[in-house]
py3Dmol code that shows the C-alpha trace and the ligand (Angstrom):
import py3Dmol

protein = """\
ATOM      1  CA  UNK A   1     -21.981 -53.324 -48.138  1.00  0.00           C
ATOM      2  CA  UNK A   2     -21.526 -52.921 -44.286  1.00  0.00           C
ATOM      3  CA  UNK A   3     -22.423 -49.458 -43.008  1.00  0.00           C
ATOM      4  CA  UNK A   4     -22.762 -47.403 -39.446  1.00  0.00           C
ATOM      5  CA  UNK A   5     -25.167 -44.625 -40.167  1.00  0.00           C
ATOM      6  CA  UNK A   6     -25.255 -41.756 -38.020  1.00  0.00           C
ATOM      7  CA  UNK A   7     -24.694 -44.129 -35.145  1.00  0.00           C
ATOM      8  CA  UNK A   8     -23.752 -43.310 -31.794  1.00  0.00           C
ATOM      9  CA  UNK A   9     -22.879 -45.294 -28.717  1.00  0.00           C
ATOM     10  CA  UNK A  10     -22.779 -44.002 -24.919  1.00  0.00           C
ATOM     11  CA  UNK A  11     -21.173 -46.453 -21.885  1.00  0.00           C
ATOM     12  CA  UNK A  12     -24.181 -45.582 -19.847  1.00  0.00           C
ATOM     13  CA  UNK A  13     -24.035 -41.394 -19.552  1.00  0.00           C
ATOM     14  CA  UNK A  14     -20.793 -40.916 -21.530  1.00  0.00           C
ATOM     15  CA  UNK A  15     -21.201 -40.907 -25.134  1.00  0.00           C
ATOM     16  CA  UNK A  16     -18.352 -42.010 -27.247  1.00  0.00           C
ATOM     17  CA  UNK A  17     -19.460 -41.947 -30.340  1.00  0.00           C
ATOM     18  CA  UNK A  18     -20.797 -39.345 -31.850  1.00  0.00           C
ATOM     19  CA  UNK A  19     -22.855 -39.230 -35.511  1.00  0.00           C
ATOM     20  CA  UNK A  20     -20.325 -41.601 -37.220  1.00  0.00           C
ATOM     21  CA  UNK A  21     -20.873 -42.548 -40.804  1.00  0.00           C
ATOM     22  CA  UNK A  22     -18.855 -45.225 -42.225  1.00  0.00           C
ATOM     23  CA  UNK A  23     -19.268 -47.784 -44.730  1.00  0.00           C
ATOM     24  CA  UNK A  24     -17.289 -50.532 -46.524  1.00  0.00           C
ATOM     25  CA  UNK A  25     -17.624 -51.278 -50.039  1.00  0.00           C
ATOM     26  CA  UNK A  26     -17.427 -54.718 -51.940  1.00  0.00           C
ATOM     27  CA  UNK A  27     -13.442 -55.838 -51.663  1.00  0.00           C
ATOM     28  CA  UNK A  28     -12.552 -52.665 -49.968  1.00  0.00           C
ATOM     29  CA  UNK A  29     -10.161 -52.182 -47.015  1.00  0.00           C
ATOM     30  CA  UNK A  30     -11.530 -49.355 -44.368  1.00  0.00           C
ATOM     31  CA  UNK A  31      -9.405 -48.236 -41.786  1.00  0.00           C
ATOM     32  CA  UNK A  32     -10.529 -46.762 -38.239  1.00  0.00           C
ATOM     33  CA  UNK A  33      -7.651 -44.917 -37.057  1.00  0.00           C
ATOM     34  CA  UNK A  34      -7.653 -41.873 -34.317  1.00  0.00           C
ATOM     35  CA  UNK A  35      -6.033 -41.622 -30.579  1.00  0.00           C
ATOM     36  CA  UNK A  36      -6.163 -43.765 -27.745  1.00  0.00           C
ATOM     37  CA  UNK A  37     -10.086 -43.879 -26.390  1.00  0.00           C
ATOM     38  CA  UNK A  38     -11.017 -42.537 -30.037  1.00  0.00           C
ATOM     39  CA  UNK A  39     -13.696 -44.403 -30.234  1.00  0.00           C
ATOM     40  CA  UNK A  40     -12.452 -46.572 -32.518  1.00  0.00           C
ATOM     41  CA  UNK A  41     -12.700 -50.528 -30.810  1.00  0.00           C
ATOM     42  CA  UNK A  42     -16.570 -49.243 -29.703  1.00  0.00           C
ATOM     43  CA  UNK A  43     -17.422 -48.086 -33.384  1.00  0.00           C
ATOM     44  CA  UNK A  44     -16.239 -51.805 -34.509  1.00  0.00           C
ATOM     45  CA  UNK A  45     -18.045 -53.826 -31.627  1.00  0.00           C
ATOM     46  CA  UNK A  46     -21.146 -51.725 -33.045  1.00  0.00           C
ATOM     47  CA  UNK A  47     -20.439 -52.854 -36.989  1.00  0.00           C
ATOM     48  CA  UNK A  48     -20.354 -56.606 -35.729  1.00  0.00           C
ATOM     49  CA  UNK A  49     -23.589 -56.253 -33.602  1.00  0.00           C
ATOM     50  CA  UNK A  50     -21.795 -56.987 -29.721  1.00  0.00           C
ATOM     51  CA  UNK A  51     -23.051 -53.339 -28.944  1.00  0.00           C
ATOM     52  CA  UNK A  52     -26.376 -51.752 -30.200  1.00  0.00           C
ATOM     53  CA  UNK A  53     -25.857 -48.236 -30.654  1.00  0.00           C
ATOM     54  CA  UNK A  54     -28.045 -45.824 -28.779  1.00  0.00           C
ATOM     55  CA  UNK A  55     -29.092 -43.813 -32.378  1.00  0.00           C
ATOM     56  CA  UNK A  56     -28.269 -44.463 -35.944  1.00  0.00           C
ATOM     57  CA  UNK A  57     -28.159 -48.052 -37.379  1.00  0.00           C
ATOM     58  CA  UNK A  58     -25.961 -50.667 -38.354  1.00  0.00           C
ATOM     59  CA  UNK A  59     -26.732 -52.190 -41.974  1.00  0.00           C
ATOM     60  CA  UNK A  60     -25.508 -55.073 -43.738  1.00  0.00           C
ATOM     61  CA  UNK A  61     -26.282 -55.297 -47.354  1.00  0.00           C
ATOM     62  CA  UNK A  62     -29.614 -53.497 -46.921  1.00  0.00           C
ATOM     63  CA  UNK A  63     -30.844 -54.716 -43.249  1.00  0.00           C
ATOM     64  CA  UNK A  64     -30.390 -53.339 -40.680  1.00  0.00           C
ATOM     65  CA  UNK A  65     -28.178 -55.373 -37.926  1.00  0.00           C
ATOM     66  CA  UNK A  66     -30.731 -55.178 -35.316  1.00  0.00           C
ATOM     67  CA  UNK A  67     -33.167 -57.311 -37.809  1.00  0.00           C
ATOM     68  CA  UNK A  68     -30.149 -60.313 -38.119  1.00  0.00           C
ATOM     69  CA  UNK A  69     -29.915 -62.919 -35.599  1.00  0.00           C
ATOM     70  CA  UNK A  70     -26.548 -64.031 -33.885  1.00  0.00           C
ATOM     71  CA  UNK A  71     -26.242 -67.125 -36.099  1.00  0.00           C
ATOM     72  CA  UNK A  72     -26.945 -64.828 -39.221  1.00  0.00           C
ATOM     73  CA  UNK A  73     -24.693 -62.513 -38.089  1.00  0.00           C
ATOM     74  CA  UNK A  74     -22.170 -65.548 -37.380  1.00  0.00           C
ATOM     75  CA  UNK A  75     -22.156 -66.522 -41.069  1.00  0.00           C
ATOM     76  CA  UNK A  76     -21.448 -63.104 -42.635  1.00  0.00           C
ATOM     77  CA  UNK A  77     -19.199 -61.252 -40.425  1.00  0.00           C
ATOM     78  CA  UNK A  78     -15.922 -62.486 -39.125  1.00  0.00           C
ATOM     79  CA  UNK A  79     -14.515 -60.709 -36.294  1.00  0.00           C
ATOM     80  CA  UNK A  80     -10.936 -61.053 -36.087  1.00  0.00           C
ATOM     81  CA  UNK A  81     -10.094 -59.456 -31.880  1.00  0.00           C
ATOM     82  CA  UNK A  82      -7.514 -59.128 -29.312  1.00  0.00           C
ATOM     83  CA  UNK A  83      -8.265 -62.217 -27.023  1.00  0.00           C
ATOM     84  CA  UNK A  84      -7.090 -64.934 -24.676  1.00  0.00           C
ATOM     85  CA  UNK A  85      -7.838 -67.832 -26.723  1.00  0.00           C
ATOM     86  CA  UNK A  86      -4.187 -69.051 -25.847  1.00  0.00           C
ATOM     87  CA  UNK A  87      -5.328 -70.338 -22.515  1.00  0.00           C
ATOM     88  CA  UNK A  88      -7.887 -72.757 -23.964  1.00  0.00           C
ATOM     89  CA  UNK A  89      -5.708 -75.993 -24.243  1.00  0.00           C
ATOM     90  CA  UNK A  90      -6.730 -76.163 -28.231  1.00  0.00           C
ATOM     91  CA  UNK A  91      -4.628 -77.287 -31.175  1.00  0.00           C
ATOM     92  CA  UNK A  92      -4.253 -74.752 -34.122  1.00  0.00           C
ATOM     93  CA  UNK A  93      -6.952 -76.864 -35.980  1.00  0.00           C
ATOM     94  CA  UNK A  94      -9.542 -76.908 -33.090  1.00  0.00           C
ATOM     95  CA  UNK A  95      -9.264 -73.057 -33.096  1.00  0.00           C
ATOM     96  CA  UNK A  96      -9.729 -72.424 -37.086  1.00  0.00           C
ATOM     97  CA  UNK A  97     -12.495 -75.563 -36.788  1.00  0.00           C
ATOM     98  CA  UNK A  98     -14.293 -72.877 -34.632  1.00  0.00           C
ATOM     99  CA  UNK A  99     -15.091 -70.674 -37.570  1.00  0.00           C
ATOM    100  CA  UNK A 100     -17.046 -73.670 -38.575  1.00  0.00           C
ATOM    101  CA  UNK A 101     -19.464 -73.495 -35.580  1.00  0.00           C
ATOM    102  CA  UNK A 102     -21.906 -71.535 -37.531  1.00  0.00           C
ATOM    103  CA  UNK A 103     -22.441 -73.412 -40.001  1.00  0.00           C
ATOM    104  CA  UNK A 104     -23.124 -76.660 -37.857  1.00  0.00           C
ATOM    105  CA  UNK A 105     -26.539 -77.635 -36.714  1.00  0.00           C
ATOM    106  CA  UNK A 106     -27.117 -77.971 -32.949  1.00  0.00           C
ATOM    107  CA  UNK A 107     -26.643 -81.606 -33.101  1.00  0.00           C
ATOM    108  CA  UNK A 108     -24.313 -81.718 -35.746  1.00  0.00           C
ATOM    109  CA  UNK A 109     -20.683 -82.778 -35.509  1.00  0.00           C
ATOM    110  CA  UNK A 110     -18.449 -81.523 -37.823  1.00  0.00           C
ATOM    111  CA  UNK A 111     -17.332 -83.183 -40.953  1.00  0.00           C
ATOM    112  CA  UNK A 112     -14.876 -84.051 -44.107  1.00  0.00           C
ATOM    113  CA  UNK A 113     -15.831 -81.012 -46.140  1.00  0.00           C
ATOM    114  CA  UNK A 114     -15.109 -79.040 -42.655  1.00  0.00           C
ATOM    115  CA  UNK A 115     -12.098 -80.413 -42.123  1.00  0.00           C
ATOM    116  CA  UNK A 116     -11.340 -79.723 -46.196  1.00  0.00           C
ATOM    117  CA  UNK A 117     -12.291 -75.909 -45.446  1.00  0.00           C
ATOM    118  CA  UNK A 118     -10.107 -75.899 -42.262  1.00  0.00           C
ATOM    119  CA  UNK A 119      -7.280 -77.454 -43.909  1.00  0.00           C
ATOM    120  CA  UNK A 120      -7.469 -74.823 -46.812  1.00  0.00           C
ATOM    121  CA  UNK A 121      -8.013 -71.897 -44.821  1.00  0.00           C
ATOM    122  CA  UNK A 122      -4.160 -73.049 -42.504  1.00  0.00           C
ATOM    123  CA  UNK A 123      -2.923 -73.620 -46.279  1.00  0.00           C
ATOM    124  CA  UNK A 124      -3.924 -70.078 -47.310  1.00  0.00           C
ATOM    125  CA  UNK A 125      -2.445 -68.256 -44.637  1.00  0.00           C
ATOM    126  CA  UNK A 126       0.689 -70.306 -44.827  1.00  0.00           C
ATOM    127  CA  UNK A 127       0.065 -72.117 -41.518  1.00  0.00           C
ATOM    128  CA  UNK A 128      -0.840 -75.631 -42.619  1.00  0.00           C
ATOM    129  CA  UNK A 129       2.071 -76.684 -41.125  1.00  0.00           C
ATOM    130  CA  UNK A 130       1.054 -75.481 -37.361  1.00  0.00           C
ATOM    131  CA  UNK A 131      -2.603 -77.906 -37.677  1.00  0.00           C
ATOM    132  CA  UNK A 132      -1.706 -80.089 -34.725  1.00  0.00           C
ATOM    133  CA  UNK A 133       0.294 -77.633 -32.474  1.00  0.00           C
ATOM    134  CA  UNK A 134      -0.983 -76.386 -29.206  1.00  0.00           C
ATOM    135  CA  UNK A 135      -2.575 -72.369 -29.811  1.00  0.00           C
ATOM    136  CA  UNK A 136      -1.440 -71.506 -26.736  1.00  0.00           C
ATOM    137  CA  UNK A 137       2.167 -72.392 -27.690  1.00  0.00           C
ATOM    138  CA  UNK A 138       2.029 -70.325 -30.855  1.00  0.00           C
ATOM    139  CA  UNK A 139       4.462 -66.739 -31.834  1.00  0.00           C
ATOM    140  CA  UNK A 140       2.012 -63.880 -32.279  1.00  0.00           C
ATOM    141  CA  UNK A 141       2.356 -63.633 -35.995  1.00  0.00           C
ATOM    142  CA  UNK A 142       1.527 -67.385 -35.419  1.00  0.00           C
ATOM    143  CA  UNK A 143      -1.311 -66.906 -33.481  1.00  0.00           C
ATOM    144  CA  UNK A 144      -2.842 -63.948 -35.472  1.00  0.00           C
ATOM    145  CA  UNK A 145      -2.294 -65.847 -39.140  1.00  0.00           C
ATOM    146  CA  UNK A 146      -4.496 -68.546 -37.309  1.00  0.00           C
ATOM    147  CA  UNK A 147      -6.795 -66.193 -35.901  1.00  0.00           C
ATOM    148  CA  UNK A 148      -7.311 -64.804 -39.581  1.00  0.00           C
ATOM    149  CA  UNK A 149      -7.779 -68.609 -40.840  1.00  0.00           C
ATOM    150  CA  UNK A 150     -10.405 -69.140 -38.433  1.00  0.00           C
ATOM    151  CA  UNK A 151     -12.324 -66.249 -40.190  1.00  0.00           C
ATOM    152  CA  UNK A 152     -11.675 -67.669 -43.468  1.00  0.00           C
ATOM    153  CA  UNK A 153     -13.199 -71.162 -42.453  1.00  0.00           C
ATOM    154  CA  UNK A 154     -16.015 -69.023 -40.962  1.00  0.00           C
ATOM    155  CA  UNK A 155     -16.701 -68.351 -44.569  1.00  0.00           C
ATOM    156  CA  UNK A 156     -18.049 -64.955 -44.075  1.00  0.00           C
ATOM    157  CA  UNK A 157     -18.208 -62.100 -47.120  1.00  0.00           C
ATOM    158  CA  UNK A 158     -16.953 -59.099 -43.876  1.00  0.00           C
ATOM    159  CA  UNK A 159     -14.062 -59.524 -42.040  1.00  0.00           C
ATOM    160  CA  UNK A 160     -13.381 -57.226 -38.502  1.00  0.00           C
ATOM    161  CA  UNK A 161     -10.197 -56.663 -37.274  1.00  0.00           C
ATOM    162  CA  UNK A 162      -8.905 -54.912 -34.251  1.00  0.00           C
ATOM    163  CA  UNK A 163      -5.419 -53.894 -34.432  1.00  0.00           C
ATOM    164  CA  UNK A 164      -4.470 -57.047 -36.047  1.00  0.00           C
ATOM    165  CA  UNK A 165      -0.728 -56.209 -36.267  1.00  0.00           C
ATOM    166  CA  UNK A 166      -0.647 -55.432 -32.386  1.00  0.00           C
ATOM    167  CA  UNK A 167       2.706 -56.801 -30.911  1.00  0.00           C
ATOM    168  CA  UNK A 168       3.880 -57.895 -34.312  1.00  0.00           C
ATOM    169  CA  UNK A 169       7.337 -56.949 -35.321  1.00  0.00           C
ATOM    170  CA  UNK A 170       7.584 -55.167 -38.582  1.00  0.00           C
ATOM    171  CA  UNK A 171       7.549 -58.013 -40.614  1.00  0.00           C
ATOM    172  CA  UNK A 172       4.953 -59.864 -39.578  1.00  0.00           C
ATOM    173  CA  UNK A 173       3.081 -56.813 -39.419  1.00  0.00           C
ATOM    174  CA  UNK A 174       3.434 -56.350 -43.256  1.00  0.00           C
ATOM    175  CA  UNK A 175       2.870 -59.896 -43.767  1.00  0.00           C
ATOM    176  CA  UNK A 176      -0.621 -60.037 -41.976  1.00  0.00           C
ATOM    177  CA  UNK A 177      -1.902 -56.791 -43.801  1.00  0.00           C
ATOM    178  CA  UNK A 178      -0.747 -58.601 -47.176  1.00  0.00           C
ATOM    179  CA  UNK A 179      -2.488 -61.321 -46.502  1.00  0.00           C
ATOM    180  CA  UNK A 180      -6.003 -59.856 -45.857  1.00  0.00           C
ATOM    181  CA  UNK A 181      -5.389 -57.593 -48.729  1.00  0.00           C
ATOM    182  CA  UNK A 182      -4.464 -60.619 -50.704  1.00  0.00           C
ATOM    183  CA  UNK A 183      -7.971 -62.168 -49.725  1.00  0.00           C
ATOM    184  CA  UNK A 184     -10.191 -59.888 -51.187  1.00  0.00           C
ATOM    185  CA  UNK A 185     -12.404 -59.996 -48.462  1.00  0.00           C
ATOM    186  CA  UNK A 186     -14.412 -56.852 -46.902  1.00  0.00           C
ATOM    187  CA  UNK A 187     -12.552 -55.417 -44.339  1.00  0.00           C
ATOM    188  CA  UNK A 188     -13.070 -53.162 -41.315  1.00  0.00           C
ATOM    189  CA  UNK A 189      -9.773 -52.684 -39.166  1.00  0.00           C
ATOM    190  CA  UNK A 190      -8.541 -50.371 -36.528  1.00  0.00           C
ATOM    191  CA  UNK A 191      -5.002 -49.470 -36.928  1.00  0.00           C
ATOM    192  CA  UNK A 192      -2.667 -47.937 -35.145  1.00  0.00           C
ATOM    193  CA  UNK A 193       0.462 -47.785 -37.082  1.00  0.00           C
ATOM    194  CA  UNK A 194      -0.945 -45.001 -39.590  1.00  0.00           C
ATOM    195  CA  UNK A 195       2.013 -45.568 -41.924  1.00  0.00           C
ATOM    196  CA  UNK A 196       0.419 -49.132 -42.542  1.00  0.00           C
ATOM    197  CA  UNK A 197      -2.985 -47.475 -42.616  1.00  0.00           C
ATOM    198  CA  UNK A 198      -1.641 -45.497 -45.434  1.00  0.00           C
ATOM    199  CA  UNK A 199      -0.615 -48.475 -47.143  1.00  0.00           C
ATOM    200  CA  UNK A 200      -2.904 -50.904 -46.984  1.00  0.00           C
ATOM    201  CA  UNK A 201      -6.301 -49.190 -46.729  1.00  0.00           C
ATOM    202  CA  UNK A 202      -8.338 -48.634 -49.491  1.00  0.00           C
ATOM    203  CA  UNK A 203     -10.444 -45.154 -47.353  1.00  0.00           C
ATOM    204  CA  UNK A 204      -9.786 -44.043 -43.639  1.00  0.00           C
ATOM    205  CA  UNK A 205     -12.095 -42.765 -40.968  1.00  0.00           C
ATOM    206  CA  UNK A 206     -10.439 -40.515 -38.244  1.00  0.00           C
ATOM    207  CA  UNK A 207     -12.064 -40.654 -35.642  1.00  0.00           C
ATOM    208  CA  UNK A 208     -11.427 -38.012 -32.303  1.00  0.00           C
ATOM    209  CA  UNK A 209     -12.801 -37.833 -29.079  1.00  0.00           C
ATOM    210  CA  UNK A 210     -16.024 -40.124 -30.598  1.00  0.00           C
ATOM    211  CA  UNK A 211     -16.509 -37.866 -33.107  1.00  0.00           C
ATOM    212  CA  UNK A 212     -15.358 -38.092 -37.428  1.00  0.00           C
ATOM    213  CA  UNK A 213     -12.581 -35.608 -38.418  1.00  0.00           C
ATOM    214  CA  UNK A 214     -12.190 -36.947 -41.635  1.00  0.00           C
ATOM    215  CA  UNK A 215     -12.849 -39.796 -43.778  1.00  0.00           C
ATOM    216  CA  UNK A 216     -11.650 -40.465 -47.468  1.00  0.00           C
ATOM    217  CA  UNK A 217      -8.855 -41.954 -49.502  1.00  0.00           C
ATOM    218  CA  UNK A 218      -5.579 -41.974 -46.852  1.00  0.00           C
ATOM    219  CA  UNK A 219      -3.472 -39.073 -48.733  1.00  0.00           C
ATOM    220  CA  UNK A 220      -6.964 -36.947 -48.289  1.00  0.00           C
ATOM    221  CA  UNK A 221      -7.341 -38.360 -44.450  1.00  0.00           C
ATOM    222  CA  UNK A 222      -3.815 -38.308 -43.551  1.00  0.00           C
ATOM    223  CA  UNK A 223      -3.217 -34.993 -44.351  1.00  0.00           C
ATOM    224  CA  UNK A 224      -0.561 -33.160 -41.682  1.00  0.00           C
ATOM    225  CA  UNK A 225      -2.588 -30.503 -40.404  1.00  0.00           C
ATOM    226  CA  UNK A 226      -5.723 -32.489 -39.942  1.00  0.00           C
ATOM    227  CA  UNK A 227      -3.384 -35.009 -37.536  1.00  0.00           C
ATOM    228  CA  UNK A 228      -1.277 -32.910 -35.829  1.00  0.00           C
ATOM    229  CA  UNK A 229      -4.385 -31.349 -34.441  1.00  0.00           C
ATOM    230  CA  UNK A 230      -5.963 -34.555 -33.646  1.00  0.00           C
ATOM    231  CA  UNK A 231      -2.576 -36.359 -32.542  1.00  0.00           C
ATOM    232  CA  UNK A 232      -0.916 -33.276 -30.951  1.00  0.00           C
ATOM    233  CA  UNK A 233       2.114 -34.131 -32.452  1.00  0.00           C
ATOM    234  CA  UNK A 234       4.433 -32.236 -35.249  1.00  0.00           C
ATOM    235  CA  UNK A 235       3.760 -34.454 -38.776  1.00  0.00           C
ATOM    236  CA  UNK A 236       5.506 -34.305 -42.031  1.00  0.00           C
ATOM    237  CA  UNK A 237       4.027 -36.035 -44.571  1.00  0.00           C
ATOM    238  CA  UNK A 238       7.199 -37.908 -47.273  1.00  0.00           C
ATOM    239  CA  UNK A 239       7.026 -39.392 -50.287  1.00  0.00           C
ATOM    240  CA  UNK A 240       9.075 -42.480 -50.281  1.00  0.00           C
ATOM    241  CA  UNK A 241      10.979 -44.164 -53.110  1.00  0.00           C
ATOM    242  CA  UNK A 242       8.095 -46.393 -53.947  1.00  0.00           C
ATOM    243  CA  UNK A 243       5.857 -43.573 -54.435  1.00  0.00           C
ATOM    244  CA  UNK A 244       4.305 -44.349 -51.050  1.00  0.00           C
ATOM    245  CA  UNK A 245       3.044 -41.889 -48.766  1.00  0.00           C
ATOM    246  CA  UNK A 246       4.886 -41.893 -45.268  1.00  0.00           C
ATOM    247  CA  UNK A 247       3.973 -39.661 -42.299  1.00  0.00           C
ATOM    248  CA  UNK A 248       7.491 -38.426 -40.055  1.00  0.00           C
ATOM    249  CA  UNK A 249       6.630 -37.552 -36.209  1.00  0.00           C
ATOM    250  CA  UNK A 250       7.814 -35.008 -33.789  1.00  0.00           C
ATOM    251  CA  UNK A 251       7.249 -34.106 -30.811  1.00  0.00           C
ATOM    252  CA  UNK A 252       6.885 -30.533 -30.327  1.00  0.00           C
ATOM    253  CA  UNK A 253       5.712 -30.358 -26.984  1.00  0.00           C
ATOM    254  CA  UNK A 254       5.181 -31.820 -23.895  1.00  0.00           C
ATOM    255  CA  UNK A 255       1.094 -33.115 -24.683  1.00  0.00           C
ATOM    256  CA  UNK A 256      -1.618 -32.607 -21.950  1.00  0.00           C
ATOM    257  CA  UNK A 257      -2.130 -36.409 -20.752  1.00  0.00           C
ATOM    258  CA  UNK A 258      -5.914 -36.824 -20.436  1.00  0.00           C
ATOM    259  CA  UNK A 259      -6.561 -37.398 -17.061  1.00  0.00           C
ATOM    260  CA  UNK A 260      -7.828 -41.012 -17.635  1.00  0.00           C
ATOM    261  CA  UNK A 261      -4.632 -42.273 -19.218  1.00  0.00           C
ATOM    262  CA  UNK A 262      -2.816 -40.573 -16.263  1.00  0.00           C
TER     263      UNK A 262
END
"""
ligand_1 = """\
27
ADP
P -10.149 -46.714 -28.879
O -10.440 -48.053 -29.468
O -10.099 -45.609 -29.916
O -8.947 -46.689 -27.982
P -12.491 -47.228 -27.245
O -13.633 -47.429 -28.164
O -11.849 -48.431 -26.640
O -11.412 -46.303 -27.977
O -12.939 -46.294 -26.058
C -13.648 -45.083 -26.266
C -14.046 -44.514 -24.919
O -14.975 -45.385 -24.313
C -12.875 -44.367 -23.950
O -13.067 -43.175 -23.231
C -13.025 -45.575 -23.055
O -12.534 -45.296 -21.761
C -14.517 -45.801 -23.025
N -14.860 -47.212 -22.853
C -14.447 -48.233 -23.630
N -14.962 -49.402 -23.195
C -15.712 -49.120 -22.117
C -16.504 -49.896 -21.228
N -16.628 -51.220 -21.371
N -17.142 -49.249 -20.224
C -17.036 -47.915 -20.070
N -16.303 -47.109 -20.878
C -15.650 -47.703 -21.898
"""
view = py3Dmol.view(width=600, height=400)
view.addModel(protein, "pdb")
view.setStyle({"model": 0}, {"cartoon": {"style": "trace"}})
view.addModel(ligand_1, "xyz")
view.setStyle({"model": 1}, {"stick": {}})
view.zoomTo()
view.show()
């Protein structure tokens, strides 16, 4: 189990997070979902150790993160981010052969069985087929499925995801959620779409201004009045055909921008 007690995180005087508990269970999918400057990227950077929160503690199957070393940490969390990797002049393979990295000695060059893993992890997302094209020249669904393999060659038992359906059209945005639910793997993602946060996660955390507002199955999380407070926007909250819950927005009045965003 991966779990933020009580933590909190400041960007040197202003905190951002504020007493956030969160944990993911065995399999589960946990979503981190709240406004623009939420808190939400910070609270994951915390959960995969690139920030050490200022109180509370990161744990990872009963140790606490601070305890793990970077190569430790390498091998059981896969972080899954918004990046530039597209400039490096790397095939598709290269990139998912990164994942391998910790697993490889100093001096040790990868292998057959690494090349095995990399092969399978293309073949699972259904990208197999992109092994010797250039990253850089890749669709964003393209780029993200490999991004996703690269955690699966990583071999790790958590995976961390922020905003992994960012630029995606709507299929490919439904196709990458299916896939990590498909893999069974430990997930921690910040969404921003909160219909697919309704489908696809398992429990929710809404988070506001750096502080929890609720956290719980999504029909207990995504409840109208708790959103429309948080959101300042009107909700209504839909049953669709399939039985699955879908939120309706409108705008009922001209928001206060935060001055930051301004
Ligand atoms: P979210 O992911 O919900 O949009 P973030 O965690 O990115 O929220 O940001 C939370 C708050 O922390 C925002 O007010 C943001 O401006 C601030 N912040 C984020 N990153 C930094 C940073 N590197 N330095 C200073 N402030 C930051």
């Amino acid at each position: 189990m991966l779990e933020a007690r009580k933590v909190s995180y400041a960007y040197g005087t202003n905190t951002v997070l504020r007493d956030v508990d969160v944990h993911a269970a065995d399999g589960q999918i946990v979503g981190l979902i709240g406004p623009n400057g939420s808190g939400k990227t910070t609270l994951l950077r915390t959960l995969y150790g690139s920030l050490t929160p200022v109180s509370g503690e990161v744990v990872l199957d009963g140790t606490p993160l601070a305890k793990l070393n970077r190569s430790q940490l390498a091998r059981r969390l896969a972080v899954v981010v918004q990046e530039n990797s597209g400039e490096m002049p790397l095939t598709v393979a290269d990139t998912v052969m990164l994942g391998r990295t910790p697993h490889l000695g100093t001096f040790t060059w990868s292998g057959d069985a690494d090349n095995e893993i990399v092969a399978q992890a293309l073949e699972r997302v259904g990208a197999l087929h992109l092994a010797q094209r250039s990253f850089g020249g890749l669709s964003g669904g393209e780029r993200q499925r490999v991004l996703i393999a690269r955690a699966l060659a990583q071999q790790a038992e958590y995976l961390l995801m922020d905003e992994p359906t960012n630029h995606l059209d709507i299929h490919f945005q439904h196709e990458v959620l299916h896939l990590v639910r498909d893999l069974g793997v430990t997930t921690i993602v910040v969404m921003h779409d909160l219909n697919l946060a309704a489908r696809y996660c398992d429990r929710l955390l809404l988070l506001h201004e750096g502080s929890p507002q609720a956290y719980g199955g999504p029909e207990e999380v995504l409840e109208p009045s708790i959103l429309e407070r948080v959101y300042r926007i009107g909700i209504e909250a839909v049953t669709a055909q399939d039985g699955e819950l879908q939120l309706l927005f409108r705008h009922t009045q001209a928001p206060a921008v935060r001055k930051e965003y301004a």
